[in-house]
C-alpha positions as CSV (number, residue, x, y, z in Angstrom):
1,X,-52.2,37.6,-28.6
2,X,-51.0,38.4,-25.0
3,X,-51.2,34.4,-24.2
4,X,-48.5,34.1,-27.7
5,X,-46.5,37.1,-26.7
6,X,-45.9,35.7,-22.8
7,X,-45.1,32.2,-24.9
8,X,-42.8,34.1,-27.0
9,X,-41.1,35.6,-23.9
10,X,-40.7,32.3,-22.1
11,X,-39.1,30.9,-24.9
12,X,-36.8,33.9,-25.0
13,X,-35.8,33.5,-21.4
14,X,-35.0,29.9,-21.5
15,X,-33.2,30.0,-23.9
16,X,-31.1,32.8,-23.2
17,X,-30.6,30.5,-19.9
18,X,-30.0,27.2,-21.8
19,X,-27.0,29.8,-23.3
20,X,-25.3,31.2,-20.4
21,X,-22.4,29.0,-19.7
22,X,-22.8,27.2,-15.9
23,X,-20.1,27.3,-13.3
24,X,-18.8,24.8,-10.9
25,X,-15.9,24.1,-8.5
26,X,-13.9,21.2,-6.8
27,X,-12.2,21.6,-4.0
28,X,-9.1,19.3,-3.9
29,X,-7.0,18.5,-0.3
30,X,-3.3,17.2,-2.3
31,X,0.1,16.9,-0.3
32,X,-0.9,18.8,2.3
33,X,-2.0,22.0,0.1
34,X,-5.6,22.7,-0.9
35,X,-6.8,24.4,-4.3
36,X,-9.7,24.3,-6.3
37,X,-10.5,23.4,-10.1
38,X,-12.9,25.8,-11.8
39,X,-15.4,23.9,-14.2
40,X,-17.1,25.8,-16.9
41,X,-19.8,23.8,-19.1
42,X,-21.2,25.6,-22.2
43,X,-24.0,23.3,-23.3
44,X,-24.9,24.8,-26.1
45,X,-21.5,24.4,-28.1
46,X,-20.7,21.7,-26.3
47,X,-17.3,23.1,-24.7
48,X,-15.9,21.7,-21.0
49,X,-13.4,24.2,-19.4
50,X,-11.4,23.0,-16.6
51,X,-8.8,25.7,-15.2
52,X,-6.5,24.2,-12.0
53,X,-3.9,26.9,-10.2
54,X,-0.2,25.7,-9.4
55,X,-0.1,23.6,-6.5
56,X,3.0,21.5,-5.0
57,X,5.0,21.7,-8.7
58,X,2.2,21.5,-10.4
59,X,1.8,24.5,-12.9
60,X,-0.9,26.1,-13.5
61,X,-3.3,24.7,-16.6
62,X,-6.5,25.3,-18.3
63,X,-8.0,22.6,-20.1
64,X,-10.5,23.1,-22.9
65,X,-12.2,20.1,-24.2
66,X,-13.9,20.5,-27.7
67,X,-16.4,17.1,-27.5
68,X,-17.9,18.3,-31.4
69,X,-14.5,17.5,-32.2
70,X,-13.1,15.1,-29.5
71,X,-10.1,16.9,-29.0
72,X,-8.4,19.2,-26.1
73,X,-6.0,22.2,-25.8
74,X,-4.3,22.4,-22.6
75,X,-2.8,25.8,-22.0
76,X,-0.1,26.6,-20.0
77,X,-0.2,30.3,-19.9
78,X,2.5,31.4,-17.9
79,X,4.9,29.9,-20.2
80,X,2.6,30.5,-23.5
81,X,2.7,27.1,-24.7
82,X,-0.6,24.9,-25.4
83,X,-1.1,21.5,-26.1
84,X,-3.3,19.5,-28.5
85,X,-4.2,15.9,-28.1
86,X,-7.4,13.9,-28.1
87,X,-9.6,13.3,-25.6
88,X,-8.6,10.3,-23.3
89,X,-11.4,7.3,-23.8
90,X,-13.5,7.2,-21.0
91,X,-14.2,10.4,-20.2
92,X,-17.8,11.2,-19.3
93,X,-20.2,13.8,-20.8
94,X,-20.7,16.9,-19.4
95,X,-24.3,16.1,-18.0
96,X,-22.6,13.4,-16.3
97,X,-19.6,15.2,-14.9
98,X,-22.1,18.1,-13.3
99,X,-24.4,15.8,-12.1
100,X,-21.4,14.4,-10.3
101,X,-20.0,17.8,-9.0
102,X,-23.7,18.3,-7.7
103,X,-23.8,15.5,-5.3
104,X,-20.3,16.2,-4.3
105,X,-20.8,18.2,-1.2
106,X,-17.1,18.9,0.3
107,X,-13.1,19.0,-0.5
108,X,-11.8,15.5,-2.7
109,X,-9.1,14.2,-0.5
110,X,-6.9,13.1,-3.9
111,X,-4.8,10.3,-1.8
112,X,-8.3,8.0,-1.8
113,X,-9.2,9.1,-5.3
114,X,-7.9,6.8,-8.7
115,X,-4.8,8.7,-10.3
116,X,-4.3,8.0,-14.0
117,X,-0.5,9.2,-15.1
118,X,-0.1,10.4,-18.6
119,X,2.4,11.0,-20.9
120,X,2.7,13.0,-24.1
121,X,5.2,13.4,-26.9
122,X,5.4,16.0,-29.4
123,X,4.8,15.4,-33.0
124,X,4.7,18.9,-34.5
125,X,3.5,22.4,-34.3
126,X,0.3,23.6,-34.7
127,X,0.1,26.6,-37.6
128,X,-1.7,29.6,-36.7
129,X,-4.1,29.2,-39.3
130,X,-4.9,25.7,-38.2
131,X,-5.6,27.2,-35.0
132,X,-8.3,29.6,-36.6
133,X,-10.4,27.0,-37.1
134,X,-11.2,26.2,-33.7
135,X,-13.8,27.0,-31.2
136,X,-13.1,30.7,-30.3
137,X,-12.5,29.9,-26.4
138,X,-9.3,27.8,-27.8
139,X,-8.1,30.7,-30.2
140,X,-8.8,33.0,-27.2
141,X,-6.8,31.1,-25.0
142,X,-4.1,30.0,-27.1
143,X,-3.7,32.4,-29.9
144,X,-0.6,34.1,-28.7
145,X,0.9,30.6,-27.6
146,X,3.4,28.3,-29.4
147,X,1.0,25.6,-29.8
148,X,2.5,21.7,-30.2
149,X,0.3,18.6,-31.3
150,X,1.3,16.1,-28.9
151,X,1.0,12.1,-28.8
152,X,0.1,9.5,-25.9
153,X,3.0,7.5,-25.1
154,X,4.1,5.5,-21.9
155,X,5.9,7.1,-19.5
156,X,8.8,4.6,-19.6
157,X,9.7,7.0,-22.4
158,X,10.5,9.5,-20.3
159,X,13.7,9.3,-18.6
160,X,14.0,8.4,-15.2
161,X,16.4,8.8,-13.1
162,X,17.1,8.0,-9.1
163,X,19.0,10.2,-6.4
164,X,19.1,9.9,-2.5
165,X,16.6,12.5,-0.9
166,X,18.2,15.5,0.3
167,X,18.6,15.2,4.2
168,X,15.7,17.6,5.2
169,X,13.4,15.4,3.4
170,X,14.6,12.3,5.0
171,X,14.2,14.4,8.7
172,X,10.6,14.6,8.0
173,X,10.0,11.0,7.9
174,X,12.8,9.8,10.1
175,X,11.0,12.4,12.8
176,X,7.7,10.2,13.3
177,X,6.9,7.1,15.6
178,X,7.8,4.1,14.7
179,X,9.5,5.0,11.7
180,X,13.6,4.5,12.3
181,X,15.2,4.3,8.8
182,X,18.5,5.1,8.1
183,X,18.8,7.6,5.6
184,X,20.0,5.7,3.0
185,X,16.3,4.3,2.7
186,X,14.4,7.7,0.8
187,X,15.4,7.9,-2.3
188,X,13.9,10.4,-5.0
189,X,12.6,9.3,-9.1
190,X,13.0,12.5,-10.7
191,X,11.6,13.2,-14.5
192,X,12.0,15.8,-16.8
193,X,9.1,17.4,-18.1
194,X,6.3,19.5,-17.8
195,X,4.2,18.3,-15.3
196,X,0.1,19.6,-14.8
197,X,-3.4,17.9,-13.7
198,X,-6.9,18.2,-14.2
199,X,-10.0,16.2,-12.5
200,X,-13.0,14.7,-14.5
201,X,-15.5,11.6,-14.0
202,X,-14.1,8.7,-16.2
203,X,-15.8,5.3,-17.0
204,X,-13.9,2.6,-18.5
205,X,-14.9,1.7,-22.0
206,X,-15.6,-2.1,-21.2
207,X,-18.0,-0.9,-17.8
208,X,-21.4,-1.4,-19.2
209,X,-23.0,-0.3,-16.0
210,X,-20.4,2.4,-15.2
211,X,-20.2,4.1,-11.7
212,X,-18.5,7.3,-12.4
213,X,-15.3,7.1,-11.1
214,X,-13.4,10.6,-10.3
215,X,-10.5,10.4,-12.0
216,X,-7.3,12.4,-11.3
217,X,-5.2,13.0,-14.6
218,X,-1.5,13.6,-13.3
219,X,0.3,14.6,-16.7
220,X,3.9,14.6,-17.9
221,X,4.6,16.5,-21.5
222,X,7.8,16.6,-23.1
223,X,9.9,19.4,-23.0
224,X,8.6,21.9,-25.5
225,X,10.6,24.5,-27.6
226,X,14.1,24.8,-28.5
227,X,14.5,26.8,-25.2
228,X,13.2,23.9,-23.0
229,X,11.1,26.5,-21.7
230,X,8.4,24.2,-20.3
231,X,11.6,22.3,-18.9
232,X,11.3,21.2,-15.1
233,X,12.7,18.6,-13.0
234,X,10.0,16.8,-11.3
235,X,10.8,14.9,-8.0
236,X,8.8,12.3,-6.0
237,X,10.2,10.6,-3.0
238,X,10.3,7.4,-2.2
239,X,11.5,4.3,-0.1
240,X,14.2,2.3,-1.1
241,X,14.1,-1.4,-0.2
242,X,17.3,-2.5,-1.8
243,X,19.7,-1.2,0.8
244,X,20.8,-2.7,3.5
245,X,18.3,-2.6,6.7
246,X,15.9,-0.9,5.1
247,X,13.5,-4.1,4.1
248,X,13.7,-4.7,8.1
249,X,12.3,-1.2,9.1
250,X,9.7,-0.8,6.2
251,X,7.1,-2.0,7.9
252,X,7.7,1.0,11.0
253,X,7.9,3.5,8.5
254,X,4.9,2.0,6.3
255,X,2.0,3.8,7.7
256,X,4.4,7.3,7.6
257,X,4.9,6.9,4.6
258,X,1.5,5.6,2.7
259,X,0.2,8.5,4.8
260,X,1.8,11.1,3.0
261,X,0.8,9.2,-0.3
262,X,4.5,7.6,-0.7
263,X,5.4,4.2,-1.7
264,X,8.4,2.4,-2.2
265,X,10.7,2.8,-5.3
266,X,10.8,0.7,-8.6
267,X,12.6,-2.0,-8.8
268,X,15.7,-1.2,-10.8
269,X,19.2,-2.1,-10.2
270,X,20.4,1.1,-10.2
271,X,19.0,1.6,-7.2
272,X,21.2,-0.4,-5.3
273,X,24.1,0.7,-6.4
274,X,26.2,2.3,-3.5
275,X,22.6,2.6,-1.6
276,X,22.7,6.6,-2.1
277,X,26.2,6.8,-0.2
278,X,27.7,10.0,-1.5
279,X,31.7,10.1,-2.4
280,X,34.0,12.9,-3.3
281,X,36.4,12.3,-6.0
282,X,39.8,11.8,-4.9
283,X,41.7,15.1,-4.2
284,X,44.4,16.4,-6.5
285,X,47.8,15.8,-5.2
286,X,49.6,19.3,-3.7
287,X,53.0,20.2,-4.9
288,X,55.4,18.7,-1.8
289,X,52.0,17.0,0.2
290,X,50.8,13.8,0.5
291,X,46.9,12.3,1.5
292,X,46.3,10.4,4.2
293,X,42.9,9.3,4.4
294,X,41.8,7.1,7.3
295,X,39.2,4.3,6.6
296,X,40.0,5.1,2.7
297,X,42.6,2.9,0.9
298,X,45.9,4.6,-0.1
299,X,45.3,4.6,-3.9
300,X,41.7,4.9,-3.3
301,X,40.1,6.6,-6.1
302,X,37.3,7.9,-3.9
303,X,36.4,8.9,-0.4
304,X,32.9,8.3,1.6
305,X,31.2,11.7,3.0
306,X,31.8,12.5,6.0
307,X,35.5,11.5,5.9
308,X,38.3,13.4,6.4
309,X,42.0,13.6,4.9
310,X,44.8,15.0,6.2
311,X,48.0,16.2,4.0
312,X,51.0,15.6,5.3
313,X,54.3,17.5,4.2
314,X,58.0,16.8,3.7
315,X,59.5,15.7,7.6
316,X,55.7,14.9,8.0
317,X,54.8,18.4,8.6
318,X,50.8,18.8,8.9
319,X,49.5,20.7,6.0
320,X,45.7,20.7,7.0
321,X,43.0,18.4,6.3
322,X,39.6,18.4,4.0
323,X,36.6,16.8,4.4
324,X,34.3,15.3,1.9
325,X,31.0,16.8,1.8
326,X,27.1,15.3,1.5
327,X,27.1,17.2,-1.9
328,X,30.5,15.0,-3.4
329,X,32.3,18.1,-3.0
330,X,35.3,19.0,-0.7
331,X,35.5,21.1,2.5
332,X,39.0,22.6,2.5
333,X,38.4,24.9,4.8
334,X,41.0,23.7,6.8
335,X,43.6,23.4,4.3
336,X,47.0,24.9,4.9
337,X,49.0,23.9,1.8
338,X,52.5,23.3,2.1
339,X,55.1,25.9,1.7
């Protein structure tokens, strides 16, 4: 009886063990900033939790993954917004993923790790009572959120637009050996969008013998709710090749850049276009003055920045001068007027 009751009790306790949900963390060096993603594994119902702080734009996310159903709610709970979507092919099990994390010993330097970027769409919005039937850490987490189903879609989808890099970005780079650029050579793609990340093992579905790849999942979702409140510009520097000179010193610059994780823009025509030279709209005329704007042509519709005009009044009295600022906008701080 004693030998069935110590049985019993054995049982009990590893069970009760099997139950308790395990813990794990990654420690990830990104752009200069480090931060950690919290793994939670609940074997028994079969639940992955994967919860990353803000970091470098980033917002904070948690990520539940639901493998009885194959489906994940990514929660963004500053803003109270979740998302829904399936889960990406190719990611591993759970055994797999903590048998990973146990053999990784110290930080993930995410430069030398694979980066996957993807985009989602919204289709519609998830009812409350369609939430209800969920696992309860999703209806925990997301219960009190506006909760959208979303879609994969290419990032192409997206709008993307370019800009010149303001001139305290372009310092940085321009400040290191070997790198002499004119400024004109960082440029910026910029999205709009959420952006948010988690980390998990991936294999590809045609690897028979798969070797566990760590996989970073850099993520774009559309703009979600009729405020836009999810609604960010996203930013990510880069060199541009299509202006003049800058081809010639890419290869200085190279090693600068790739070691801060930046490449060189798409290829897009728009790119080219004025090489990231910044004009201010010509200045209204002033009642009795007229512009004169060295370098510029008379009826020139715009001026370069960093010129300067000067107004001339009747007899050719001077009437001040304005000059064109890196923003497009004028500097009239030195503008008299004429009386």
């Amino acid at each position: 009886l004693l030998t069935k009751m110590k049985t019993l009790l054995l049982t009990f306790v590893v069970g009760f063990l099997q139950a308790e949900p395990v813990v794990k963390k990654l420690i990830i060096q990104e752009g200069g900033t480090q931060y950690t993603q919290t793994i939670t594994f609940d074997y028994e119902r079969n639940i992955q939790v994967l919860e990353v702080p803000a970091h470098n734009n980033i917002v904070h996310s948690k990520t539940i993954f639901d493998f009885n159903q194959g489906i994940i709610f990514e929660s963004h709970p500053e803003s109270n917004t979740c998302y829904m979507k399936d889960i990406p092919e190719g990611v591993v099990s759970m055994d797999k993923f903590a048998a990973f994390l146990e053999k990784k010993t110290g930080p993930v330097t995410a430069s030398k790790e694979h980066t996957t970027r993807r985009a989602y769409k919204t289709t519609t919005k998830v009812t409350p009572h369609q939430l209800s039937s969920m696992a309860q850490e999703v209806i925990a987490e997301c219960g009190k959120s506006t909760v959208y189903q979303v879609k994969p879609v290419a990032e192409e989808e997206f709008e993307i637009s370019y800009r010149r890099a303001p001139k305290s970005l372009a310092e940085v780079f321009m400040g290191s050996m070997g790198c002499q650029m004119a400024e004109s050579c960082l440029w910026q793609t910029c999205q709009v969008g959420s952006d948010s990340c988690w980390w998990t093992v991936n294999c590809d579905v045609s690897e028979t013998n798969c070797d566990e790849t760590l996989d970073h999942s850099s993520i774009i979702h559309e703009c979600a709710g009729a405020a836009n409140d999810e609604c960010q510009i996203s930013c990510k520097p880069c060199y541009n090749l299509q202006c003049a000179g800058c081809a010639e010193s890419w290869e200085g610059c190279r090693p600068t850049f790739e070691s801060q994780n930046v490449g060189t823009c798409p290829n897009d025509p728009a790119l080219g276009k004025n090489c990231g030279t910044v004009y201010c709209p010509m200045h209204a005329d002033l009642p009795g003055g007229v512009w004169d704007c060295p370098g510029a042509e008379s009826d020139a519709a715009k001026v370069e920045e960093g010129q300067t005009c000067v107004l001339f009044c009747p007899d050719h009295v001077y009437g001040g001068m304005i000059t064109c600022n890196h923003d497009g906008s004028w500097n009239e701080a030195g503008l008299l007027g004429c009386n």
